[in-house]
C-alpha positions as CSV (number, residue, x, y, z in Angstrom):
1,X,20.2,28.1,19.2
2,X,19.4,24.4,19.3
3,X,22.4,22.0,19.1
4,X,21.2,20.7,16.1
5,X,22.0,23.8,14.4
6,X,25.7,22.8,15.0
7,X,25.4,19.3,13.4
8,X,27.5,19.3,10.3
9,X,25.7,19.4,7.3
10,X,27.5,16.8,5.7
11,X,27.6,14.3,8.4
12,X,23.9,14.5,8.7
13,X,23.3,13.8,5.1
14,X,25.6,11.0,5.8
15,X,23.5,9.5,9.1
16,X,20.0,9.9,7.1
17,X,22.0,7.5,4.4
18,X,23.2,5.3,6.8
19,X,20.0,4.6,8.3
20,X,18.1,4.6,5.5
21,X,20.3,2.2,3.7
22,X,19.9,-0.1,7.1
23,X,16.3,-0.3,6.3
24,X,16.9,-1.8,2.9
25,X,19.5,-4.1,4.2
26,X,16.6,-5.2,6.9
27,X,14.3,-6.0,3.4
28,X,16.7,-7.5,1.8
29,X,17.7,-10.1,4.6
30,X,14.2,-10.7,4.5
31,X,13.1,-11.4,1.4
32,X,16.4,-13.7,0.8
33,X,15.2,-15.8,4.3
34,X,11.2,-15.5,4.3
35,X,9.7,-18.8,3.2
36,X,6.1,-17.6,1.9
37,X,6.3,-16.4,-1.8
38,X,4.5,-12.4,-0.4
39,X,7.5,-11.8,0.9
40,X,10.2,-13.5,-1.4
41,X,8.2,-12.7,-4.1
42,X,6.0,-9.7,-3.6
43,X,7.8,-7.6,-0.9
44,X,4.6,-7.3,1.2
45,X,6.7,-6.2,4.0
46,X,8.4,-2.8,5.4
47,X,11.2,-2.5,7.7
48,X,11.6,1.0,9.4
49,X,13.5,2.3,12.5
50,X,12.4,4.5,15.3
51,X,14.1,6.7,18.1
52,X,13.8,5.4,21.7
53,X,11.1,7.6,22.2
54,X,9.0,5.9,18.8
55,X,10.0,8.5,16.5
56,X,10.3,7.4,12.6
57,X,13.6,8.1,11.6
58,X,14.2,6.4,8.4
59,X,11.3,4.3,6.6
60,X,12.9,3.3,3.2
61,X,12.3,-0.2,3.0
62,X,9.1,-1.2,1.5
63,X,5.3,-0.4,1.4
64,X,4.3,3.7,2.5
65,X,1.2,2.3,4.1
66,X,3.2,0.1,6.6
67,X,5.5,2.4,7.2
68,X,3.9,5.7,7.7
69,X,1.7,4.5,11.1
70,X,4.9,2.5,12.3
71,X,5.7,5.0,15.3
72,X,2.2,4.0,16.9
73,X,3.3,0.9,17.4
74,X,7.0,1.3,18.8
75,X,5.2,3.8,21.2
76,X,2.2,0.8,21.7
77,X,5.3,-1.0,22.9
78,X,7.1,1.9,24.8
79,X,3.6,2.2,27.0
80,X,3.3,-1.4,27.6
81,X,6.5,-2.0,28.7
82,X,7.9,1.0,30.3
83,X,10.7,-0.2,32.2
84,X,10.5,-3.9,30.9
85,X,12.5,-3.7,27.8
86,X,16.6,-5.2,28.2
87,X,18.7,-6.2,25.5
88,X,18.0,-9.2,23.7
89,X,14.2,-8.5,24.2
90,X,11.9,-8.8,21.1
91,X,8.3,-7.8,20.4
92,X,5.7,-9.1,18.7
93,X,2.6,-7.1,17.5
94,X,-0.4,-6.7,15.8
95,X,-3.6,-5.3,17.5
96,X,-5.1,-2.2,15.7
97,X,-7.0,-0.9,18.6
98,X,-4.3,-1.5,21.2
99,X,-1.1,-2.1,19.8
100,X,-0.8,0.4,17.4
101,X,-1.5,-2.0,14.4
102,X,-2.9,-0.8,10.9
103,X,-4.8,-4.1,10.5
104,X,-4.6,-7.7,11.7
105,X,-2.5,-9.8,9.4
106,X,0.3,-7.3,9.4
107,X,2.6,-8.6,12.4
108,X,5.7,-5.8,13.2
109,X,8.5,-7.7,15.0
110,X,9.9,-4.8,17.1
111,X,13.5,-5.0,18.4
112,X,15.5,-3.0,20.5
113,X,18.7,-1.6,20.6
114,X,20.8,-1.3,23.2
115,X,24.8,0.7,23.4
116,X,26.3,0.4,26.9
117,X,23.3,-0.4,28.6
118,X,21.1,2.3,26.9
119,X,18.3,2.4,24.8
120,X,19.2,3.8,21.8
121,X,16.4,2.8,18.7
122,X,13.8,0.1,17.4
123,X,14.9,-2.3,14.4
124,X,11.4,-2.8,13.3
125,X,9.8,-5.1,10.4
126,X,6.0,-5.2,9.4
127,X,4.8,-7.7,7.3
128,X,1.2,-8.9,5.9
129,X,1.1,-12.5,7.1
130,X,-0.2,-15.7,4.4
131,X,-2.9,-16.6,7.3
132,X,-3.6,-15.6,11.0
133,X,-6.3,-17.7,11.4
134,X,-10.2,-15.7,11.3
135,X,-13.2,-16.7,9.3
136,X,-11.4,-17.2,5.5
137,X,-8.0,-18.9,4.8
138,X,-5.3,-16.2,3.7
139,X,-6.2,-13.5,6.1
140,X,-8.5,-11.4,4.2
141,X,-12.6,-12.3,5.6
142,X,-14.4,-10.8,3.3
143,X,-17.8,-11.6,5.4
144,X,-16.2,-9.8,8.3
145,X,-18.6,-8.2,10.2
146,X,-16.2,-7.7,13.8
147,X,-12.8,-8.3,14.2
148,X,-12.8,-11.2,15.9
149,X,-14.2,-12.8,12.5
150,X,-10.4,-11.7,11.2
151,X,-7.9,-13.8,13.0
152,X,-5.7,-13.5,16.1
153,X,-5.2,-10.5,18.0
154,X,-1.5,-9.7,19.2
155,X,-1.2,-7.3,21.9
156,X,2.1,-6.0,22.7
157,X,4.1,-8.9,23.5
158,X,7.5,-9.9,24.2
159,X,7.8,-13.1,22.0
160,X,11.7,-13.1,23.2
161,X,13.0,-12.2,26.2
162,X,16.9,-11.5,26.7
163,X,17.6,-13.8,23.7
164,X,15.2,-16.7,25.0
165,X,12.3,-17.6,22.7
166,X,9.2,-17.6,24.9
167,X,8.3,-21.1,23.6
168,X,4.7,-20.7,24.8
169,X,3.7,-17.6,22.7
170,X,5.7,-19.2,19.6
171,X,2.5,-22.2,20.0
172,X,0.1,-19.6,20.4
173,X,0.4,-17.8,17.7
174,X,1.6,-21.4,15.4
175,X,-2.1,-23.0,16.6
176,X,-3.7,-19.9,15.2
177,X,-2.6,-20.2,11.5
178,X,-3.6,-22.7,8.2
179,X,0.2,-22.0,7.3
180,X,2.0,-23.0,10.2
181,X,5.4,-24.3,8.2
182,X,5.3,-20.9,6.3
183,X,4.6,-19.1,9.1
184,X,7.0,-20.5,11.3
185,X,9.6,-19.6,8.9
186,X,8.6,-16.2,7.5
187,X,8.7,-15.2,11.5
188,X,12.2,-16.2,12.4
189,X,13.0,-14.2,9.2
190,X,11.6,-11.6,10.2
191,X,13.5,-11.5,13.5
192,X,16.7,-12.2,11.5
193,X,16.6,-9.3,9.8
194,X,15.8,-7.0,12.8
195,X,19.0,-8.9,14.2
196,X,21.0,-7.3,11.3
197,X,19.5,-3.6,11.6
198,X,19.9,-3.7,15.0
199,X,23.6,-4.6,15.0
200,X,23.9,-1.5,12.4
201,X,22.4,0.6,14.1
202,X,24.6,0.3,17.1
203,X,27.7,0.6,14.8
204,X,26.4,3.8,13.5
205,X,25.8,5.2,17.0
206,X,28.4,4.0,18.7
207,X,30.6,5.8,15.7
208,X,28.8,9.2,16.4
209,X,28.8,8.7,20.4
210,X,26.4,8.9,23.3
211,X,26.6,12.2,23.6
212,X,25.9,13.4,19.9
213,X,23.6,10.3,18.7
214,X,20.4,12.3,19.7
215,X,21.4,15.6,17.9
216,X,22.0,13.8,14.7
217,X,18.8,12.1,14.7
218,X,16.4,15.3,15.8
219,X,18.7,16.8,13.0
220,X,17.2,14.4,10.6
221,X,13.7,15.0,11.6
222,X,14.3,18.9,11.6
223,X,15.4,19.5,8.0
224,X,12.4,17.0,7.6
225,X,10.2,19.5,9.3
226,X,11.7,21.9,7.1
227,X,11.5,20.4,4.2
228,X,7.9,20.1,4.2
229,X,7.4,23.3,5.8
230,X,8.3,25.1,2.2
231,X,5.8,22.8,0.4
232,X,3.2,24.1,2.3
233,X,3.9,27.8,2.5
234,X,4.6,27.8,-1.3
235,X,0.7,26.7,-1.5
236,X,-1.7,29.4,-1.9
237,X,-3.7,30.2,2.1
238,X,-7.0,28.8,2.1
239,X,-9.3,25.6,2.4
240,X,-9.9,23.3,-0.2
241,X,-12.2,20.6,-0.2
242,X,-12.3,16.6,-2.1
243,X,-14.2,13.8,-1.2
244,X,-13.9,9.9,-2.6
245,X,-17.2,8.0,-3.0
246,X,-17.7,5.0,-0.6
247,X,-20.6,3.1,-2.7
248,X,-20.3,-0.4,-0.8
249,X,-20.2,-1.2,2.6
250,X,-19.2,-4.7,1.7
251,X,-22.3,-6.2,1.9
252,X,-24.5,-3.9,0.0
253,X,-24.7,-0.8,-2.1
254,X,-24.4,2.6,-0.2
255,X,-24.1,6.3,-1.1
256,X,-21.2,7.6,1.3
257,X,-18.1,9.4,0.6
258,X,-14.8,10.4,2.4
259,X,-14.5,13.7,2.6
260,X,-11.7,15.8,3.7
261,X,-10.9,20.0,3.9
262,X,-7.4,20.4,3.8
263,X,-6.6,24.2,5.4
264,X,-3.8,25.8,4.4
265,X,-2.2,28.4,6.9
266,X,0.9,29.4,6.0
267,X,3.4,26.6,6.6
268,X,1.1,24.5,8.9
269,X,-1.3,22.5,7.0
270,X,-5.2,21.0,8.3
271,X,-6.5,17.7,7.4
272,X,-10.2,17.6,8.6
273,X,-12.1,14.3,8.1
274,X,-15.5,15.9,9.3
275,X,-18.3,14.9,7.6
276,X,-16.7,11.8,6.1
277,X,-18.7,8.5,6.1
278,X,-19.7,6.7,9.6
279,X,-17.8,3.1,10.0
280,X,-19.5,0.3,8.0
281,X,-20.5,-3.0,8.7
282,X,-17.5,-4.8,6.2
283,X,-13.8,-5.1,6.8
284,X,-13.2,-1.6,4.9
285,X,-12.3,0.1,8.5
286,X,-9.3,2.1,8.8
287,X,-7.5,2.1,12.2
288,X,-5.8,5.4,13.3
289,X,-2.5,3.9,12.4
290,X,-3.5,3.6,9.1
291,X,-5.6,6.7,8.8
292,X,-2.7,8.6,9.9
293,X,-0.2,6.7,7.4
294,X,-2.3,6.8,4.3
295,X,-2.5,11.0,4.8
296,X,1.5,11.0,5.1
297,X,1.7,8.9,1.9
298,X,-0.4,11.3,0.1
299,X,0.8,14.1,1.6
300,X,4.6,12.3,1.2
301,X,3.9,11.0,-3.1
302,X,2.7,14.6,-4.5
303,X,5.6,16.6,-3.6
304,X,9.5,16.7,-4.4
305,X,10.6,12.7,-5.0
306,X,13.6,13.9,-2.3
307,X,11.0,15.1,0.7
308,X,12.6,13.2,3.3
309,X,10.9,10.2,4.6
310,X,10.2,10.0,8.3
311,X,7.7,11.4,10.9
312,X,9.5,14.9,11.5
313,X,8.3,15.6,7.8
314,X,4.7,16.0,9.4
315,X,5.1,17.9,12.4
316,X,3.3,20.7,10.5
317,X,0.1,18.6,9.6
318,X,-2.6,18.7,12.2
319,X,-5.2,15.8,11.7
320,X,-9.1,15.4,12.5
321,X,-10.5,12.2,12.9
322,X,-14.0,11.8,14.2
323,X,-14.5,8.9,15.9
324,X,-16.6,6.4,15.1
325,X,-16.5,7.1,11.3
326,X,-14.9,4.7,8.4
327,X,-11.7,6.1,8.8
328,X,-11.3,6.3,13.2
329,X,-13.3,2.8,13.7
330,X,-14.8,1.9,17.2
331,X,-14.2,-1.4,18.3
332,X,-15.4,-4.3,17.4
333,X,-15.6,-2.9,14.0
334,X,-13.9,-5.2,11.1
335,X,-10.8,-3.6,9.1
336,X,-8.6,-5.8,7.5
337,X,-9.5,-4.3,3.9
338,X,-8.4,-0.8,5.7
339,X,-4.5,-0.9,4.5
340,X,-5.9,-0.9,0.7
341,X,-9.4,0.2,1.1
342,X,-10.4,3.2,2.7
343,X,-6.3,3.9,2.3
344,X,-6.7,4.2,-1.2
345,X,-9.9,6.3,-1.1
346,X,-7.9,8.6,1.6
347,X,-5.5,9.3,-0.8
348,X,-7.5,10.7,-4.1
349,X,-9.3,12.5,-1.6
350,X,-6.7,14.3,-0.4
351,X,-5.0,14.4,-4.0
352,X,-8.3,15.7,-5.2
353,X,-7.8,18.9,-2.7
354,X,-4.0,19.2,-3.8
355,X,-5.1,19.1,-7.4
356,X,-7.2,22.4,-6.8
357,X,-4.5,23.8,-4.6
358,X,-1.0,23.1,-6.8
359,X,-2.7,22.7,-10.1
360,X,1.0,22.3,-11.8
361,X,1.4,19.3,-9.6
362,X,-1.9,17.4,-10.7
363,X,-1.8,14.1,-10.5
364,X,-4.7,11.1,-11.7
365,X,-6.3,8.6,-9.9
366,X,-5.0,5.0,-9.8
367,X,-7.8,2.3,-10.4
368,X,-8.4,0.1,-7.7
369,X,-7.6,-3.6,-7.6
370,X,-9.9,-6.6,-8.4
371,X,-7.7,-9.2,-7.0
372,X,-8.7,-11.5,-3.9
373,X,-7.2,-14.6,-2.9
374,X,-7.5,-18.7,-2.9
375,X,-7.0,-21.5,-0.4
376,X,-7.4,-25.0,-0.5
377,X,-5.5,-28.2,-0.4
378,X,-3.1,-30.2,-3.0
379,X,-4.3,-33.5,-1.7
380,X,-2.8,-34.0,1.5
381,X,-0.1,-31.5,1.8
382,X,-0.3,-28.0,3.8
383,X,-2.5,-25.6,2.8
384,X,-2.1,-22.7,0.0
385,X,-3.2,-19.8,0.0
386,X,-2.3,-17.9,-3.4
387,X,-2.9,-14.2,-3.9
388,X,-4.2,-13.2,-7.5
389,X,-1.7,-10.3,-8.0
390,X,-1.1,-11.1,-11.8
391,X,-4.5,-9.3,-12.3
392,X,-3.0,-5.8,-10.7
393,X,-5.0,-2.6,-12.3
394,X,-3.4,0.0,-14.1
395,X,-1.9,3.3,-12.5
396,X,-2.3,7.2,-12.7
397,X,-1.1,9.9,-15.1
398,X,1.2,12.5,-13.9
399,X,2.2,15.4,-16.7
400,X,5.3,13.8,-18.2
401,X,4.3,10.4,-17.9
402,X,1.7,7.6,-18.9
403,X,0.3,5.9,-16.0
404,X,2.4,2.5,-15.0
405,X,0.3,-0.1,-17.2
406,X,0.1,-2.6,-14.4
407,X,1.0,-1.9,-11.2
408,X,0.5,-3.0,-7.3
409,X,-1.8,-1.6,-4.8
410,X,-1.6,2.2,-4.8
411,X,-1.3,2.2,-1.5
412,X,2.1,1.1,-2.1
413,X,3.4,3.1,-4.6
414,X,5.1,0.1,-6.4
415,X,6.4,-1.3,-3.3
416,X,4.7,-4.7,-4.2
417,X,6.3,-6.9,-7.0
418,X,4.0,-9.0,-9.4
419,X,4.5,-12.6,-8.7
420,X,6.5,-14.4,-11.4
421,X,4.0,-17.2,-12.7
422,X,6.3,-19.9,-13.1
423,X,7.3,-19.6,-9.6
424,X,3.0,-19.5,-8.9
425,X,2.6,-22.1,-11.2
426,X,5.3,-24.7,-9.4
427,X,4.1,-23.4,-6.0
428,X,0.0,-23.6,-6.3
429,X,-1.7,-26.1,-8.6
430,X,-2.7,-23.3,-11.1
431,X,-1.9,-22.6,-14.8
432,X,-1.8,-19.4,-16.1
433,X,-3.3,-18.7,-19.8
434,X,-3.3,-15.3,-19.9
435,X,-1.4,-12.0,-19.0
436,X,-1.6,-9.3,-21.1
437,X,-2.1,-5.6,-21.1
438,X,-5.6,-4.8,-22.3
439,X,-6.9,-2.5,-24.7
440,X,-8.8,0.9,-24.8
441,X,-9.3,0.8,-21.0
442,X,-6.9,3.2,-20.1
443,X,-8.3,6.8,-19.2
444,X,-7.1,9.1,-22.2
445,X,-4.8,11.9,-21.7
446,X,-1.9,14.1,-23.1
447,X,-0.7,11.0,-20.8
448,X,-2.9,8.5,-20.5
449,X,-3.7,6.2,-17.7
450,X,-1.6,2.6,-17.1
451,X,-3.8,-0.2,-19.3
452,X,-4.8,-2.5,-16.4
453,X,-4.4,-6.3,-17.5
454,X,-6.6,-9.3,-19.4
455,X,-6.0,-12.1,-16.9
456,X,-7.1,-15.8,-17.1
457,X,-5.7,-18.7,-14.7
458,X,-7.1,-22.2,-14.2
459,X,-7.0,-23.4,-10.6
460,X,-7.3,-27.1,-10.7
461,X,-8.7,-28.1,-7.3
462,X,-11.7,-27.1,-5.4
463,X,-10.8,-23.9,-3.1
464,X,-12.0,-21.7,-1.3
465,X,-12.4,-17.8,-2.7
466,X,-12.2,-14.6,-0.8
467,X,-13.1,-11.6,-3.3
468,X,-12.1,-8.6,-2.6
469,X,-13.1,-6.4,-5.8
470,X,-13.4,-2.3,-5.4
471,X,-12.7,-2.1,-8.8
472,X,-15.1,-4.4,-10.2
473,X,-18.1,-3.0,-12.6
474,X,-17.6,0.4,-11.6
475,X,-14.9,3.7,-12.3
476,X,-12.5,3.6,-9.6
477,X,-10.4,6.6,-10.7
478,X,-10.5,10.1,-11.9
479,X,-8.8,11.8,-14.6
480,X,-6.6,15.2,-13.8
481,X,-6.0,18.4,-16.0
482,X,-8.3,18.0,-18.8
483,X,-8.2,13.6,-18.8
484,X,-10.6,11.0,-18.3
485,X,-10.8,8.2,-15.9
486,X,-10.2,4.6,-16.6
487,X,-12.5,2.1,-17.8
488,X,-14.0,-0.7,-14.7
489,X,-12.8,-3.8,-13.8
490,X,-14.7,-7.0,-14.6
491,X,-14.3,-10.9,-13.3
492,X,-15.9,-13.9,-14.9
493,X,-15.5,-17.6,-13.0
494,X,-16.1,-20.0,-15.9
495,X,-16.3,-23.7,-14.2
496,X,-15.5,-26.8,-15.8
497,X,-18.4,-28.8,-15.8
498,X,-19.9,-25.8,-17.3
499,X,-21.8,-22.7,-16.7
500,X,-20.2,-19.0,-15.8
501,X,-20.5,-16.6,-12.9
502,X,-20.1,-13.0,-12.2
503,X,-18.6,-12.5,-8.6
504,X,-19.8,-9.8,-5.9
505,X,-16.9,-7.3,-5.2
506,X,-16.7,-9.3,-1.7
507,X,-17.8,-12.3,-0.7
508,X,-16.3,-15.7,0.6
509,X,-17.3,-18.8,-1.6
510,X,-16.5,-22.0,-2.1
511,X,-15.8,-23.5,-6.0
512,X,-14.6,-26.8,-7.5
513,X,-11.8,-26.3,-9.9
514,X,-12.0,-23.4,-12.5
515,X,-11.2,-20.9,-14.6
516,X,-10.7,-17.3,-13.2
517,X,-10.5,-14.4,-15.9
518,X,-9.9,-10.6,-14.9
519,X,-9.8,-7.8,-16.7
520,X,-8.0,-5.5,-14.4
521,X,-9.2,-1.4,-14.5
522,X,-7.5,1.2,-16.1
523,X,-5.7,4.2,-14.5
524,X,-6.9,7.9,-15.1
525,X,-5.6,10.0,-17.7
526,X,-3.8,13.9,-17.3
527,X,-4.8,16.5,-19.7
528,X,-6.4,16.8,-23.1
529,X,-6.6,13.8,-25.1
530,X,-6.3,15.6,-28.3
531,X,-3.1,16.6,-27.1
532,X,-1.2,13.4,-27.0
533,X,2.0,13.3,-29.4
534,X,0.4,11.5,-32.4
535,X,4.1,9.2,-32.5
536,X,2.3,8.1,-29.0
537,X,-0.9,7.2,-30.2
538,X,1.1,5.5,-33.1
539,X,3.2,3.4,-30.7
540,X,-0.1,2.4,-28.3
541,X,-1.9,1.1,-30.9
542,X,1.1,-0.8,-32.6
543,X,1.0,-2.3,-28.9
544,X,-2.1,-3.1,-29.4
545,X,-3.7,-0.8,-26.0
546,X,-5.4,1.5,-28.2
547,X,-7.3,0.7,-31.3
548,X,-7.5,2.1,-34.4
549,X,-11.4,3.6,-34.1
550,X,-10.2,4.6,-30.3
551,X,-7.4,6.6,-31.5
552,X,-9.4,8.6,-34.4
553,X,-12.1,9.0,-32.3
554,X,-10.7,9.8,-28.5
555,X,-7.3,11.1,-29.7
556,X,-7.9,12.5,-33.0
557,X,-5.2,10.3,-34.7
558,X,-5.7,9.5,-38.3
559,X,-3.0,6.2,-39.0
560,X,-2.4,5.2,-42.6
561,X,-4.1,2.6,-44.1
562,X,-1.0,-0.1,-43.7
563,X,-1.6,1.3,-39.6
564,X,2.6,2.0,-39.4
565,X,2.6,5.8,-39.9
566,X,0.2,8.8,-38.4
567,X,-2.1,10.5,-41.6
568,X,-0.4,13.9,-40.6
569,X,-3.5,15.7,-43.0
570,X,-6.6,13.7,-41.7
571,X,-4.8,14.4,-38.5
572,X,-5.1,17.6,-38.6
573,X,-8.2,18.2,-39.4
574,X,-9.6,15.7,-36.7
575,X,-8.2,17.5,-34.2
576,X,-9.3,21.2,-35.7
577,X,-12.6,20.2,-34.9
């Protein structure tokens, strides 16, 4: 008998509350004390907190793909500095090949705790930085072809040592941004709110003791372990196999695929890359932290909503990773795409297998985004760098539920906020014309697919443009159960002295001012379309996302000739047929 299984129930319940609700006090602190609008705004940051041996224990706050890889870096650090770590230290991060980073502009601000002289956890905050520098102002290089095209690289690195700021690092890594003020800022708020979880923390262990502490937290990764354990036995035995289609490489069109077997053997459960697409020459990359994070978020999403959330829930999953393929990079290859794309193609594939293996649990694909970013200048001021969120796709169908019309990366499983324009509009000299959910480009279902948007903004000065498009001009998502996928996602720059352009998926150009519309892609649809409650049907195209002809001919919906009421008779026989 372990002396966990003497941990009161009740009190352990109590400690996996504790800390998780210390993670959402980190993300709050942060996003009431970060200066650039992706954190105050968006939430494009996670805080989480590890053992002292790197171990996830809680990982409420924020974004799953930040999250999920977060122990690679606290044991990054743990390596580095074995030894070297005192009270009052703090760490600084990024690297994706030696720090245990998922991509370059996501910095984690690792902090130590200390009770009595011992080290007890990590208060730990990742967030996606405005600009690090690299090839293409606002972090995201979309002519990336190594990472050193991408920006600074952070080893591990002690940015404070026993409460002194190491002022020569804080230069370092200030000369290395367009952003500097906003930068400067968002980091001391990020270090502010690791302050806060840190003092928490030691509250809560210095309440349950030195002597216990330990027990309560390998209790919380054990009925973790558990947890999961009955999700995978109550899957039939067997290996079942998905794949996601990889048809750019950035640069130019190419036929590859991830592909994954997931093996199911009793309660221990195989996720086998092999055969998936080599690395590519473009920033779509995934580094091993992320590889490993975007399986636990797929994993993590498709069963119970209550499956605890921190590494002991994957003890049981073993995972292969060739080397040298899109999803376990060599170095130099580029990756700063990797935390949305391949992330989000990890994911459906691995849905895809859990589709075939818990049919009852099917769930669609999301569309992928067709948002980049722009730079420039408002005369002489700082630099801007404004992310086009506002055109977000549309999500997945689940039985029960339409897909979420418009909705942040997948990746993030609504993590990320849409922007409020007037805040965009007062920050970036842009004006918005045009938000609005679009029509017919959902994926039909019995629940159909979230809408995707109609998006149009003016940006009045010359800037610089880095697209970043997956779900441009092609299907980015699959239906489940009987539904269809979404329709594509499509971008038009219309410039004022005249003329129009069609945009590559990724490329980094320069335009004077102009106006950028989007029509963000639709999410994929679950089950038969013919089954959809007719009052639905009514209600979507009173909203104006289905049309009339779309709902006689996709759903079999007959309306009335005033469009307020469903033709119960002509609906009928539509859908006898």
């Amino acid at each position: 008998m372990s002396s966990q299984d003497n941990l009161d129930p009740i009190v352990l319940a109590l400690v996996q509350n504790r800390l998780d609700h210390i993670s959402r006090q980190m993300g709050w602190v942060m996003t009431r004390t970060a200066r650039s609008p992706i954190f105050s705004q968006s939430h494009d940051f996670s805080c989480f907190i590890a053992d002292p041996d790197g171990t996830l224990v809680s990982q409420a706050d924020g974004i799953p793909i930040h999250t999920g890889g977060g122990g690679f870096a606290v044991r990054a650090l743990l390596r580095d500095f074995a030894g070297d770590i005192d009270d009052g230290d703090v760490f600084l991060l990024n690297d994706p090949y030696t720090a245990g980073g998922n991509h370059l502009p996501d910095w984690v601000i690792a902090r130590p705790v200390f009770v009595g002289g011992d080290l007890v956890a990590f208060a730990c905050n990742r967030a996606h930085q405005a600009d690090i520098g690299g090839g293409a102002a606002g972090t995201y290089n979309s002519e990336a072809r190594e990472i050193f095209h991408e920006g600074i690289r952070l080893p591990v690195m002690k940015l404070i040592a026993r409460g002194e700021t190491r002022q020569d690092i804080w230069r370092l890594v200030m000369i290395n941004t367009r952003t500097a003020e906003a930068l400067d800022g968002d980091l001391r708020a990020m270090i502010g709110s690791t302050k806060i979880g840190a003092d928490r923390i030691a509250s809560l262990v210095e309440e349950l003791g030195m002597a216990q502490y330990r027990d309560y937290f390998e209790g919380i990764l054990e009925h973790a372990d558990r947890s999961f354990r009955r999700c995978v036995a109550a899957m039939p035995d067997g290996d079942y196999h998905g794949e996601e289609a990889i048809d750019n490489d950035c640069f130019e069109p190419v036929d590859d695929a991830i592909r994954v077997r997931l093996g199911v053997r009793g309660e221990a459960l195989e996720v086998d890359f092999t055969g998936t697409a080599p690395q590519v020459r473009g920033f779509k990359n995934s580094s091993v932290a992320n590889t490993w994070s975007a399986v636990y978020m797929a994993l993590a999403s498709y069963f119970d909503p209550d499956l605890p959330r921190n590494e002991g829930t994957f003890r049981t999953v073993t995972i292969t990773a060739p080397e040298g393929t899109i999803i376990n990079a060599r170095p130099p290859a580029a990756m700063t795409m990797n935390t949305v794309f391949v992330a989000h193609e990890i994911v459906h594939a691995i849905w895809k297998t859990l589709n075939q293996a818990v049919p009852e649990r099917s769930c669609a694909g999301w569309a992928k985004a067709v948002h980049g970013t722009t730079s420039g200048r408002t005369g002489e001021e700082s630099p801007f760098v404004m992310y086009h969120w506002n055109s977000a796709p549309g999500g997945g169908a689940v039985e029960g539920r339409d897909g979420f019309n418009q909705i942040g990366h997948l990746i993030a499983l609504g993590g990320l906020v849409l922007p409020n324009v007037e805040t965009y509009e007062q920050l970036y000299p842009v004006l918005f014309k045009r938000q609005e959910f679009r029509t017919d480009a959902a994926g039909p279902g019995t629940y159909r697919g979230g809408t995707g948007a109609d998006f149009e903004v003016e940006v009045k000065v010359g800037a610089e443009y880095a697209f970043r498009g997956e779900g441009l001009y092609n299907i980015s998502c699959f239906g489940a159960a009987g539904g269809d996928a979404g329709q594509p996602g499509d971008m038009e720059l219309s410039f004022t002295e005249g003329g129009t352009e069609k945009p590559p998926k990724y490329a980094v150009r320069h335009f004077e001012p102009l106006t950028l519309r989007a029509a963000s892609p639709g999410g994929g649809g679950w089950g038969d379309p013919k089954r959809r409650d007719p009052a639905r049907v009514l209600r979507d195209v009173r909203d104006g996302v289905v049309s009339r002809q779309a709902a006689e001919d996709i759903y079999g919906v007959k309306l009335s000739g005033n469009g307020k009421s469903v033709d119960e008779a002509a609906t009928a026989r539509l859908r006898a047929h």
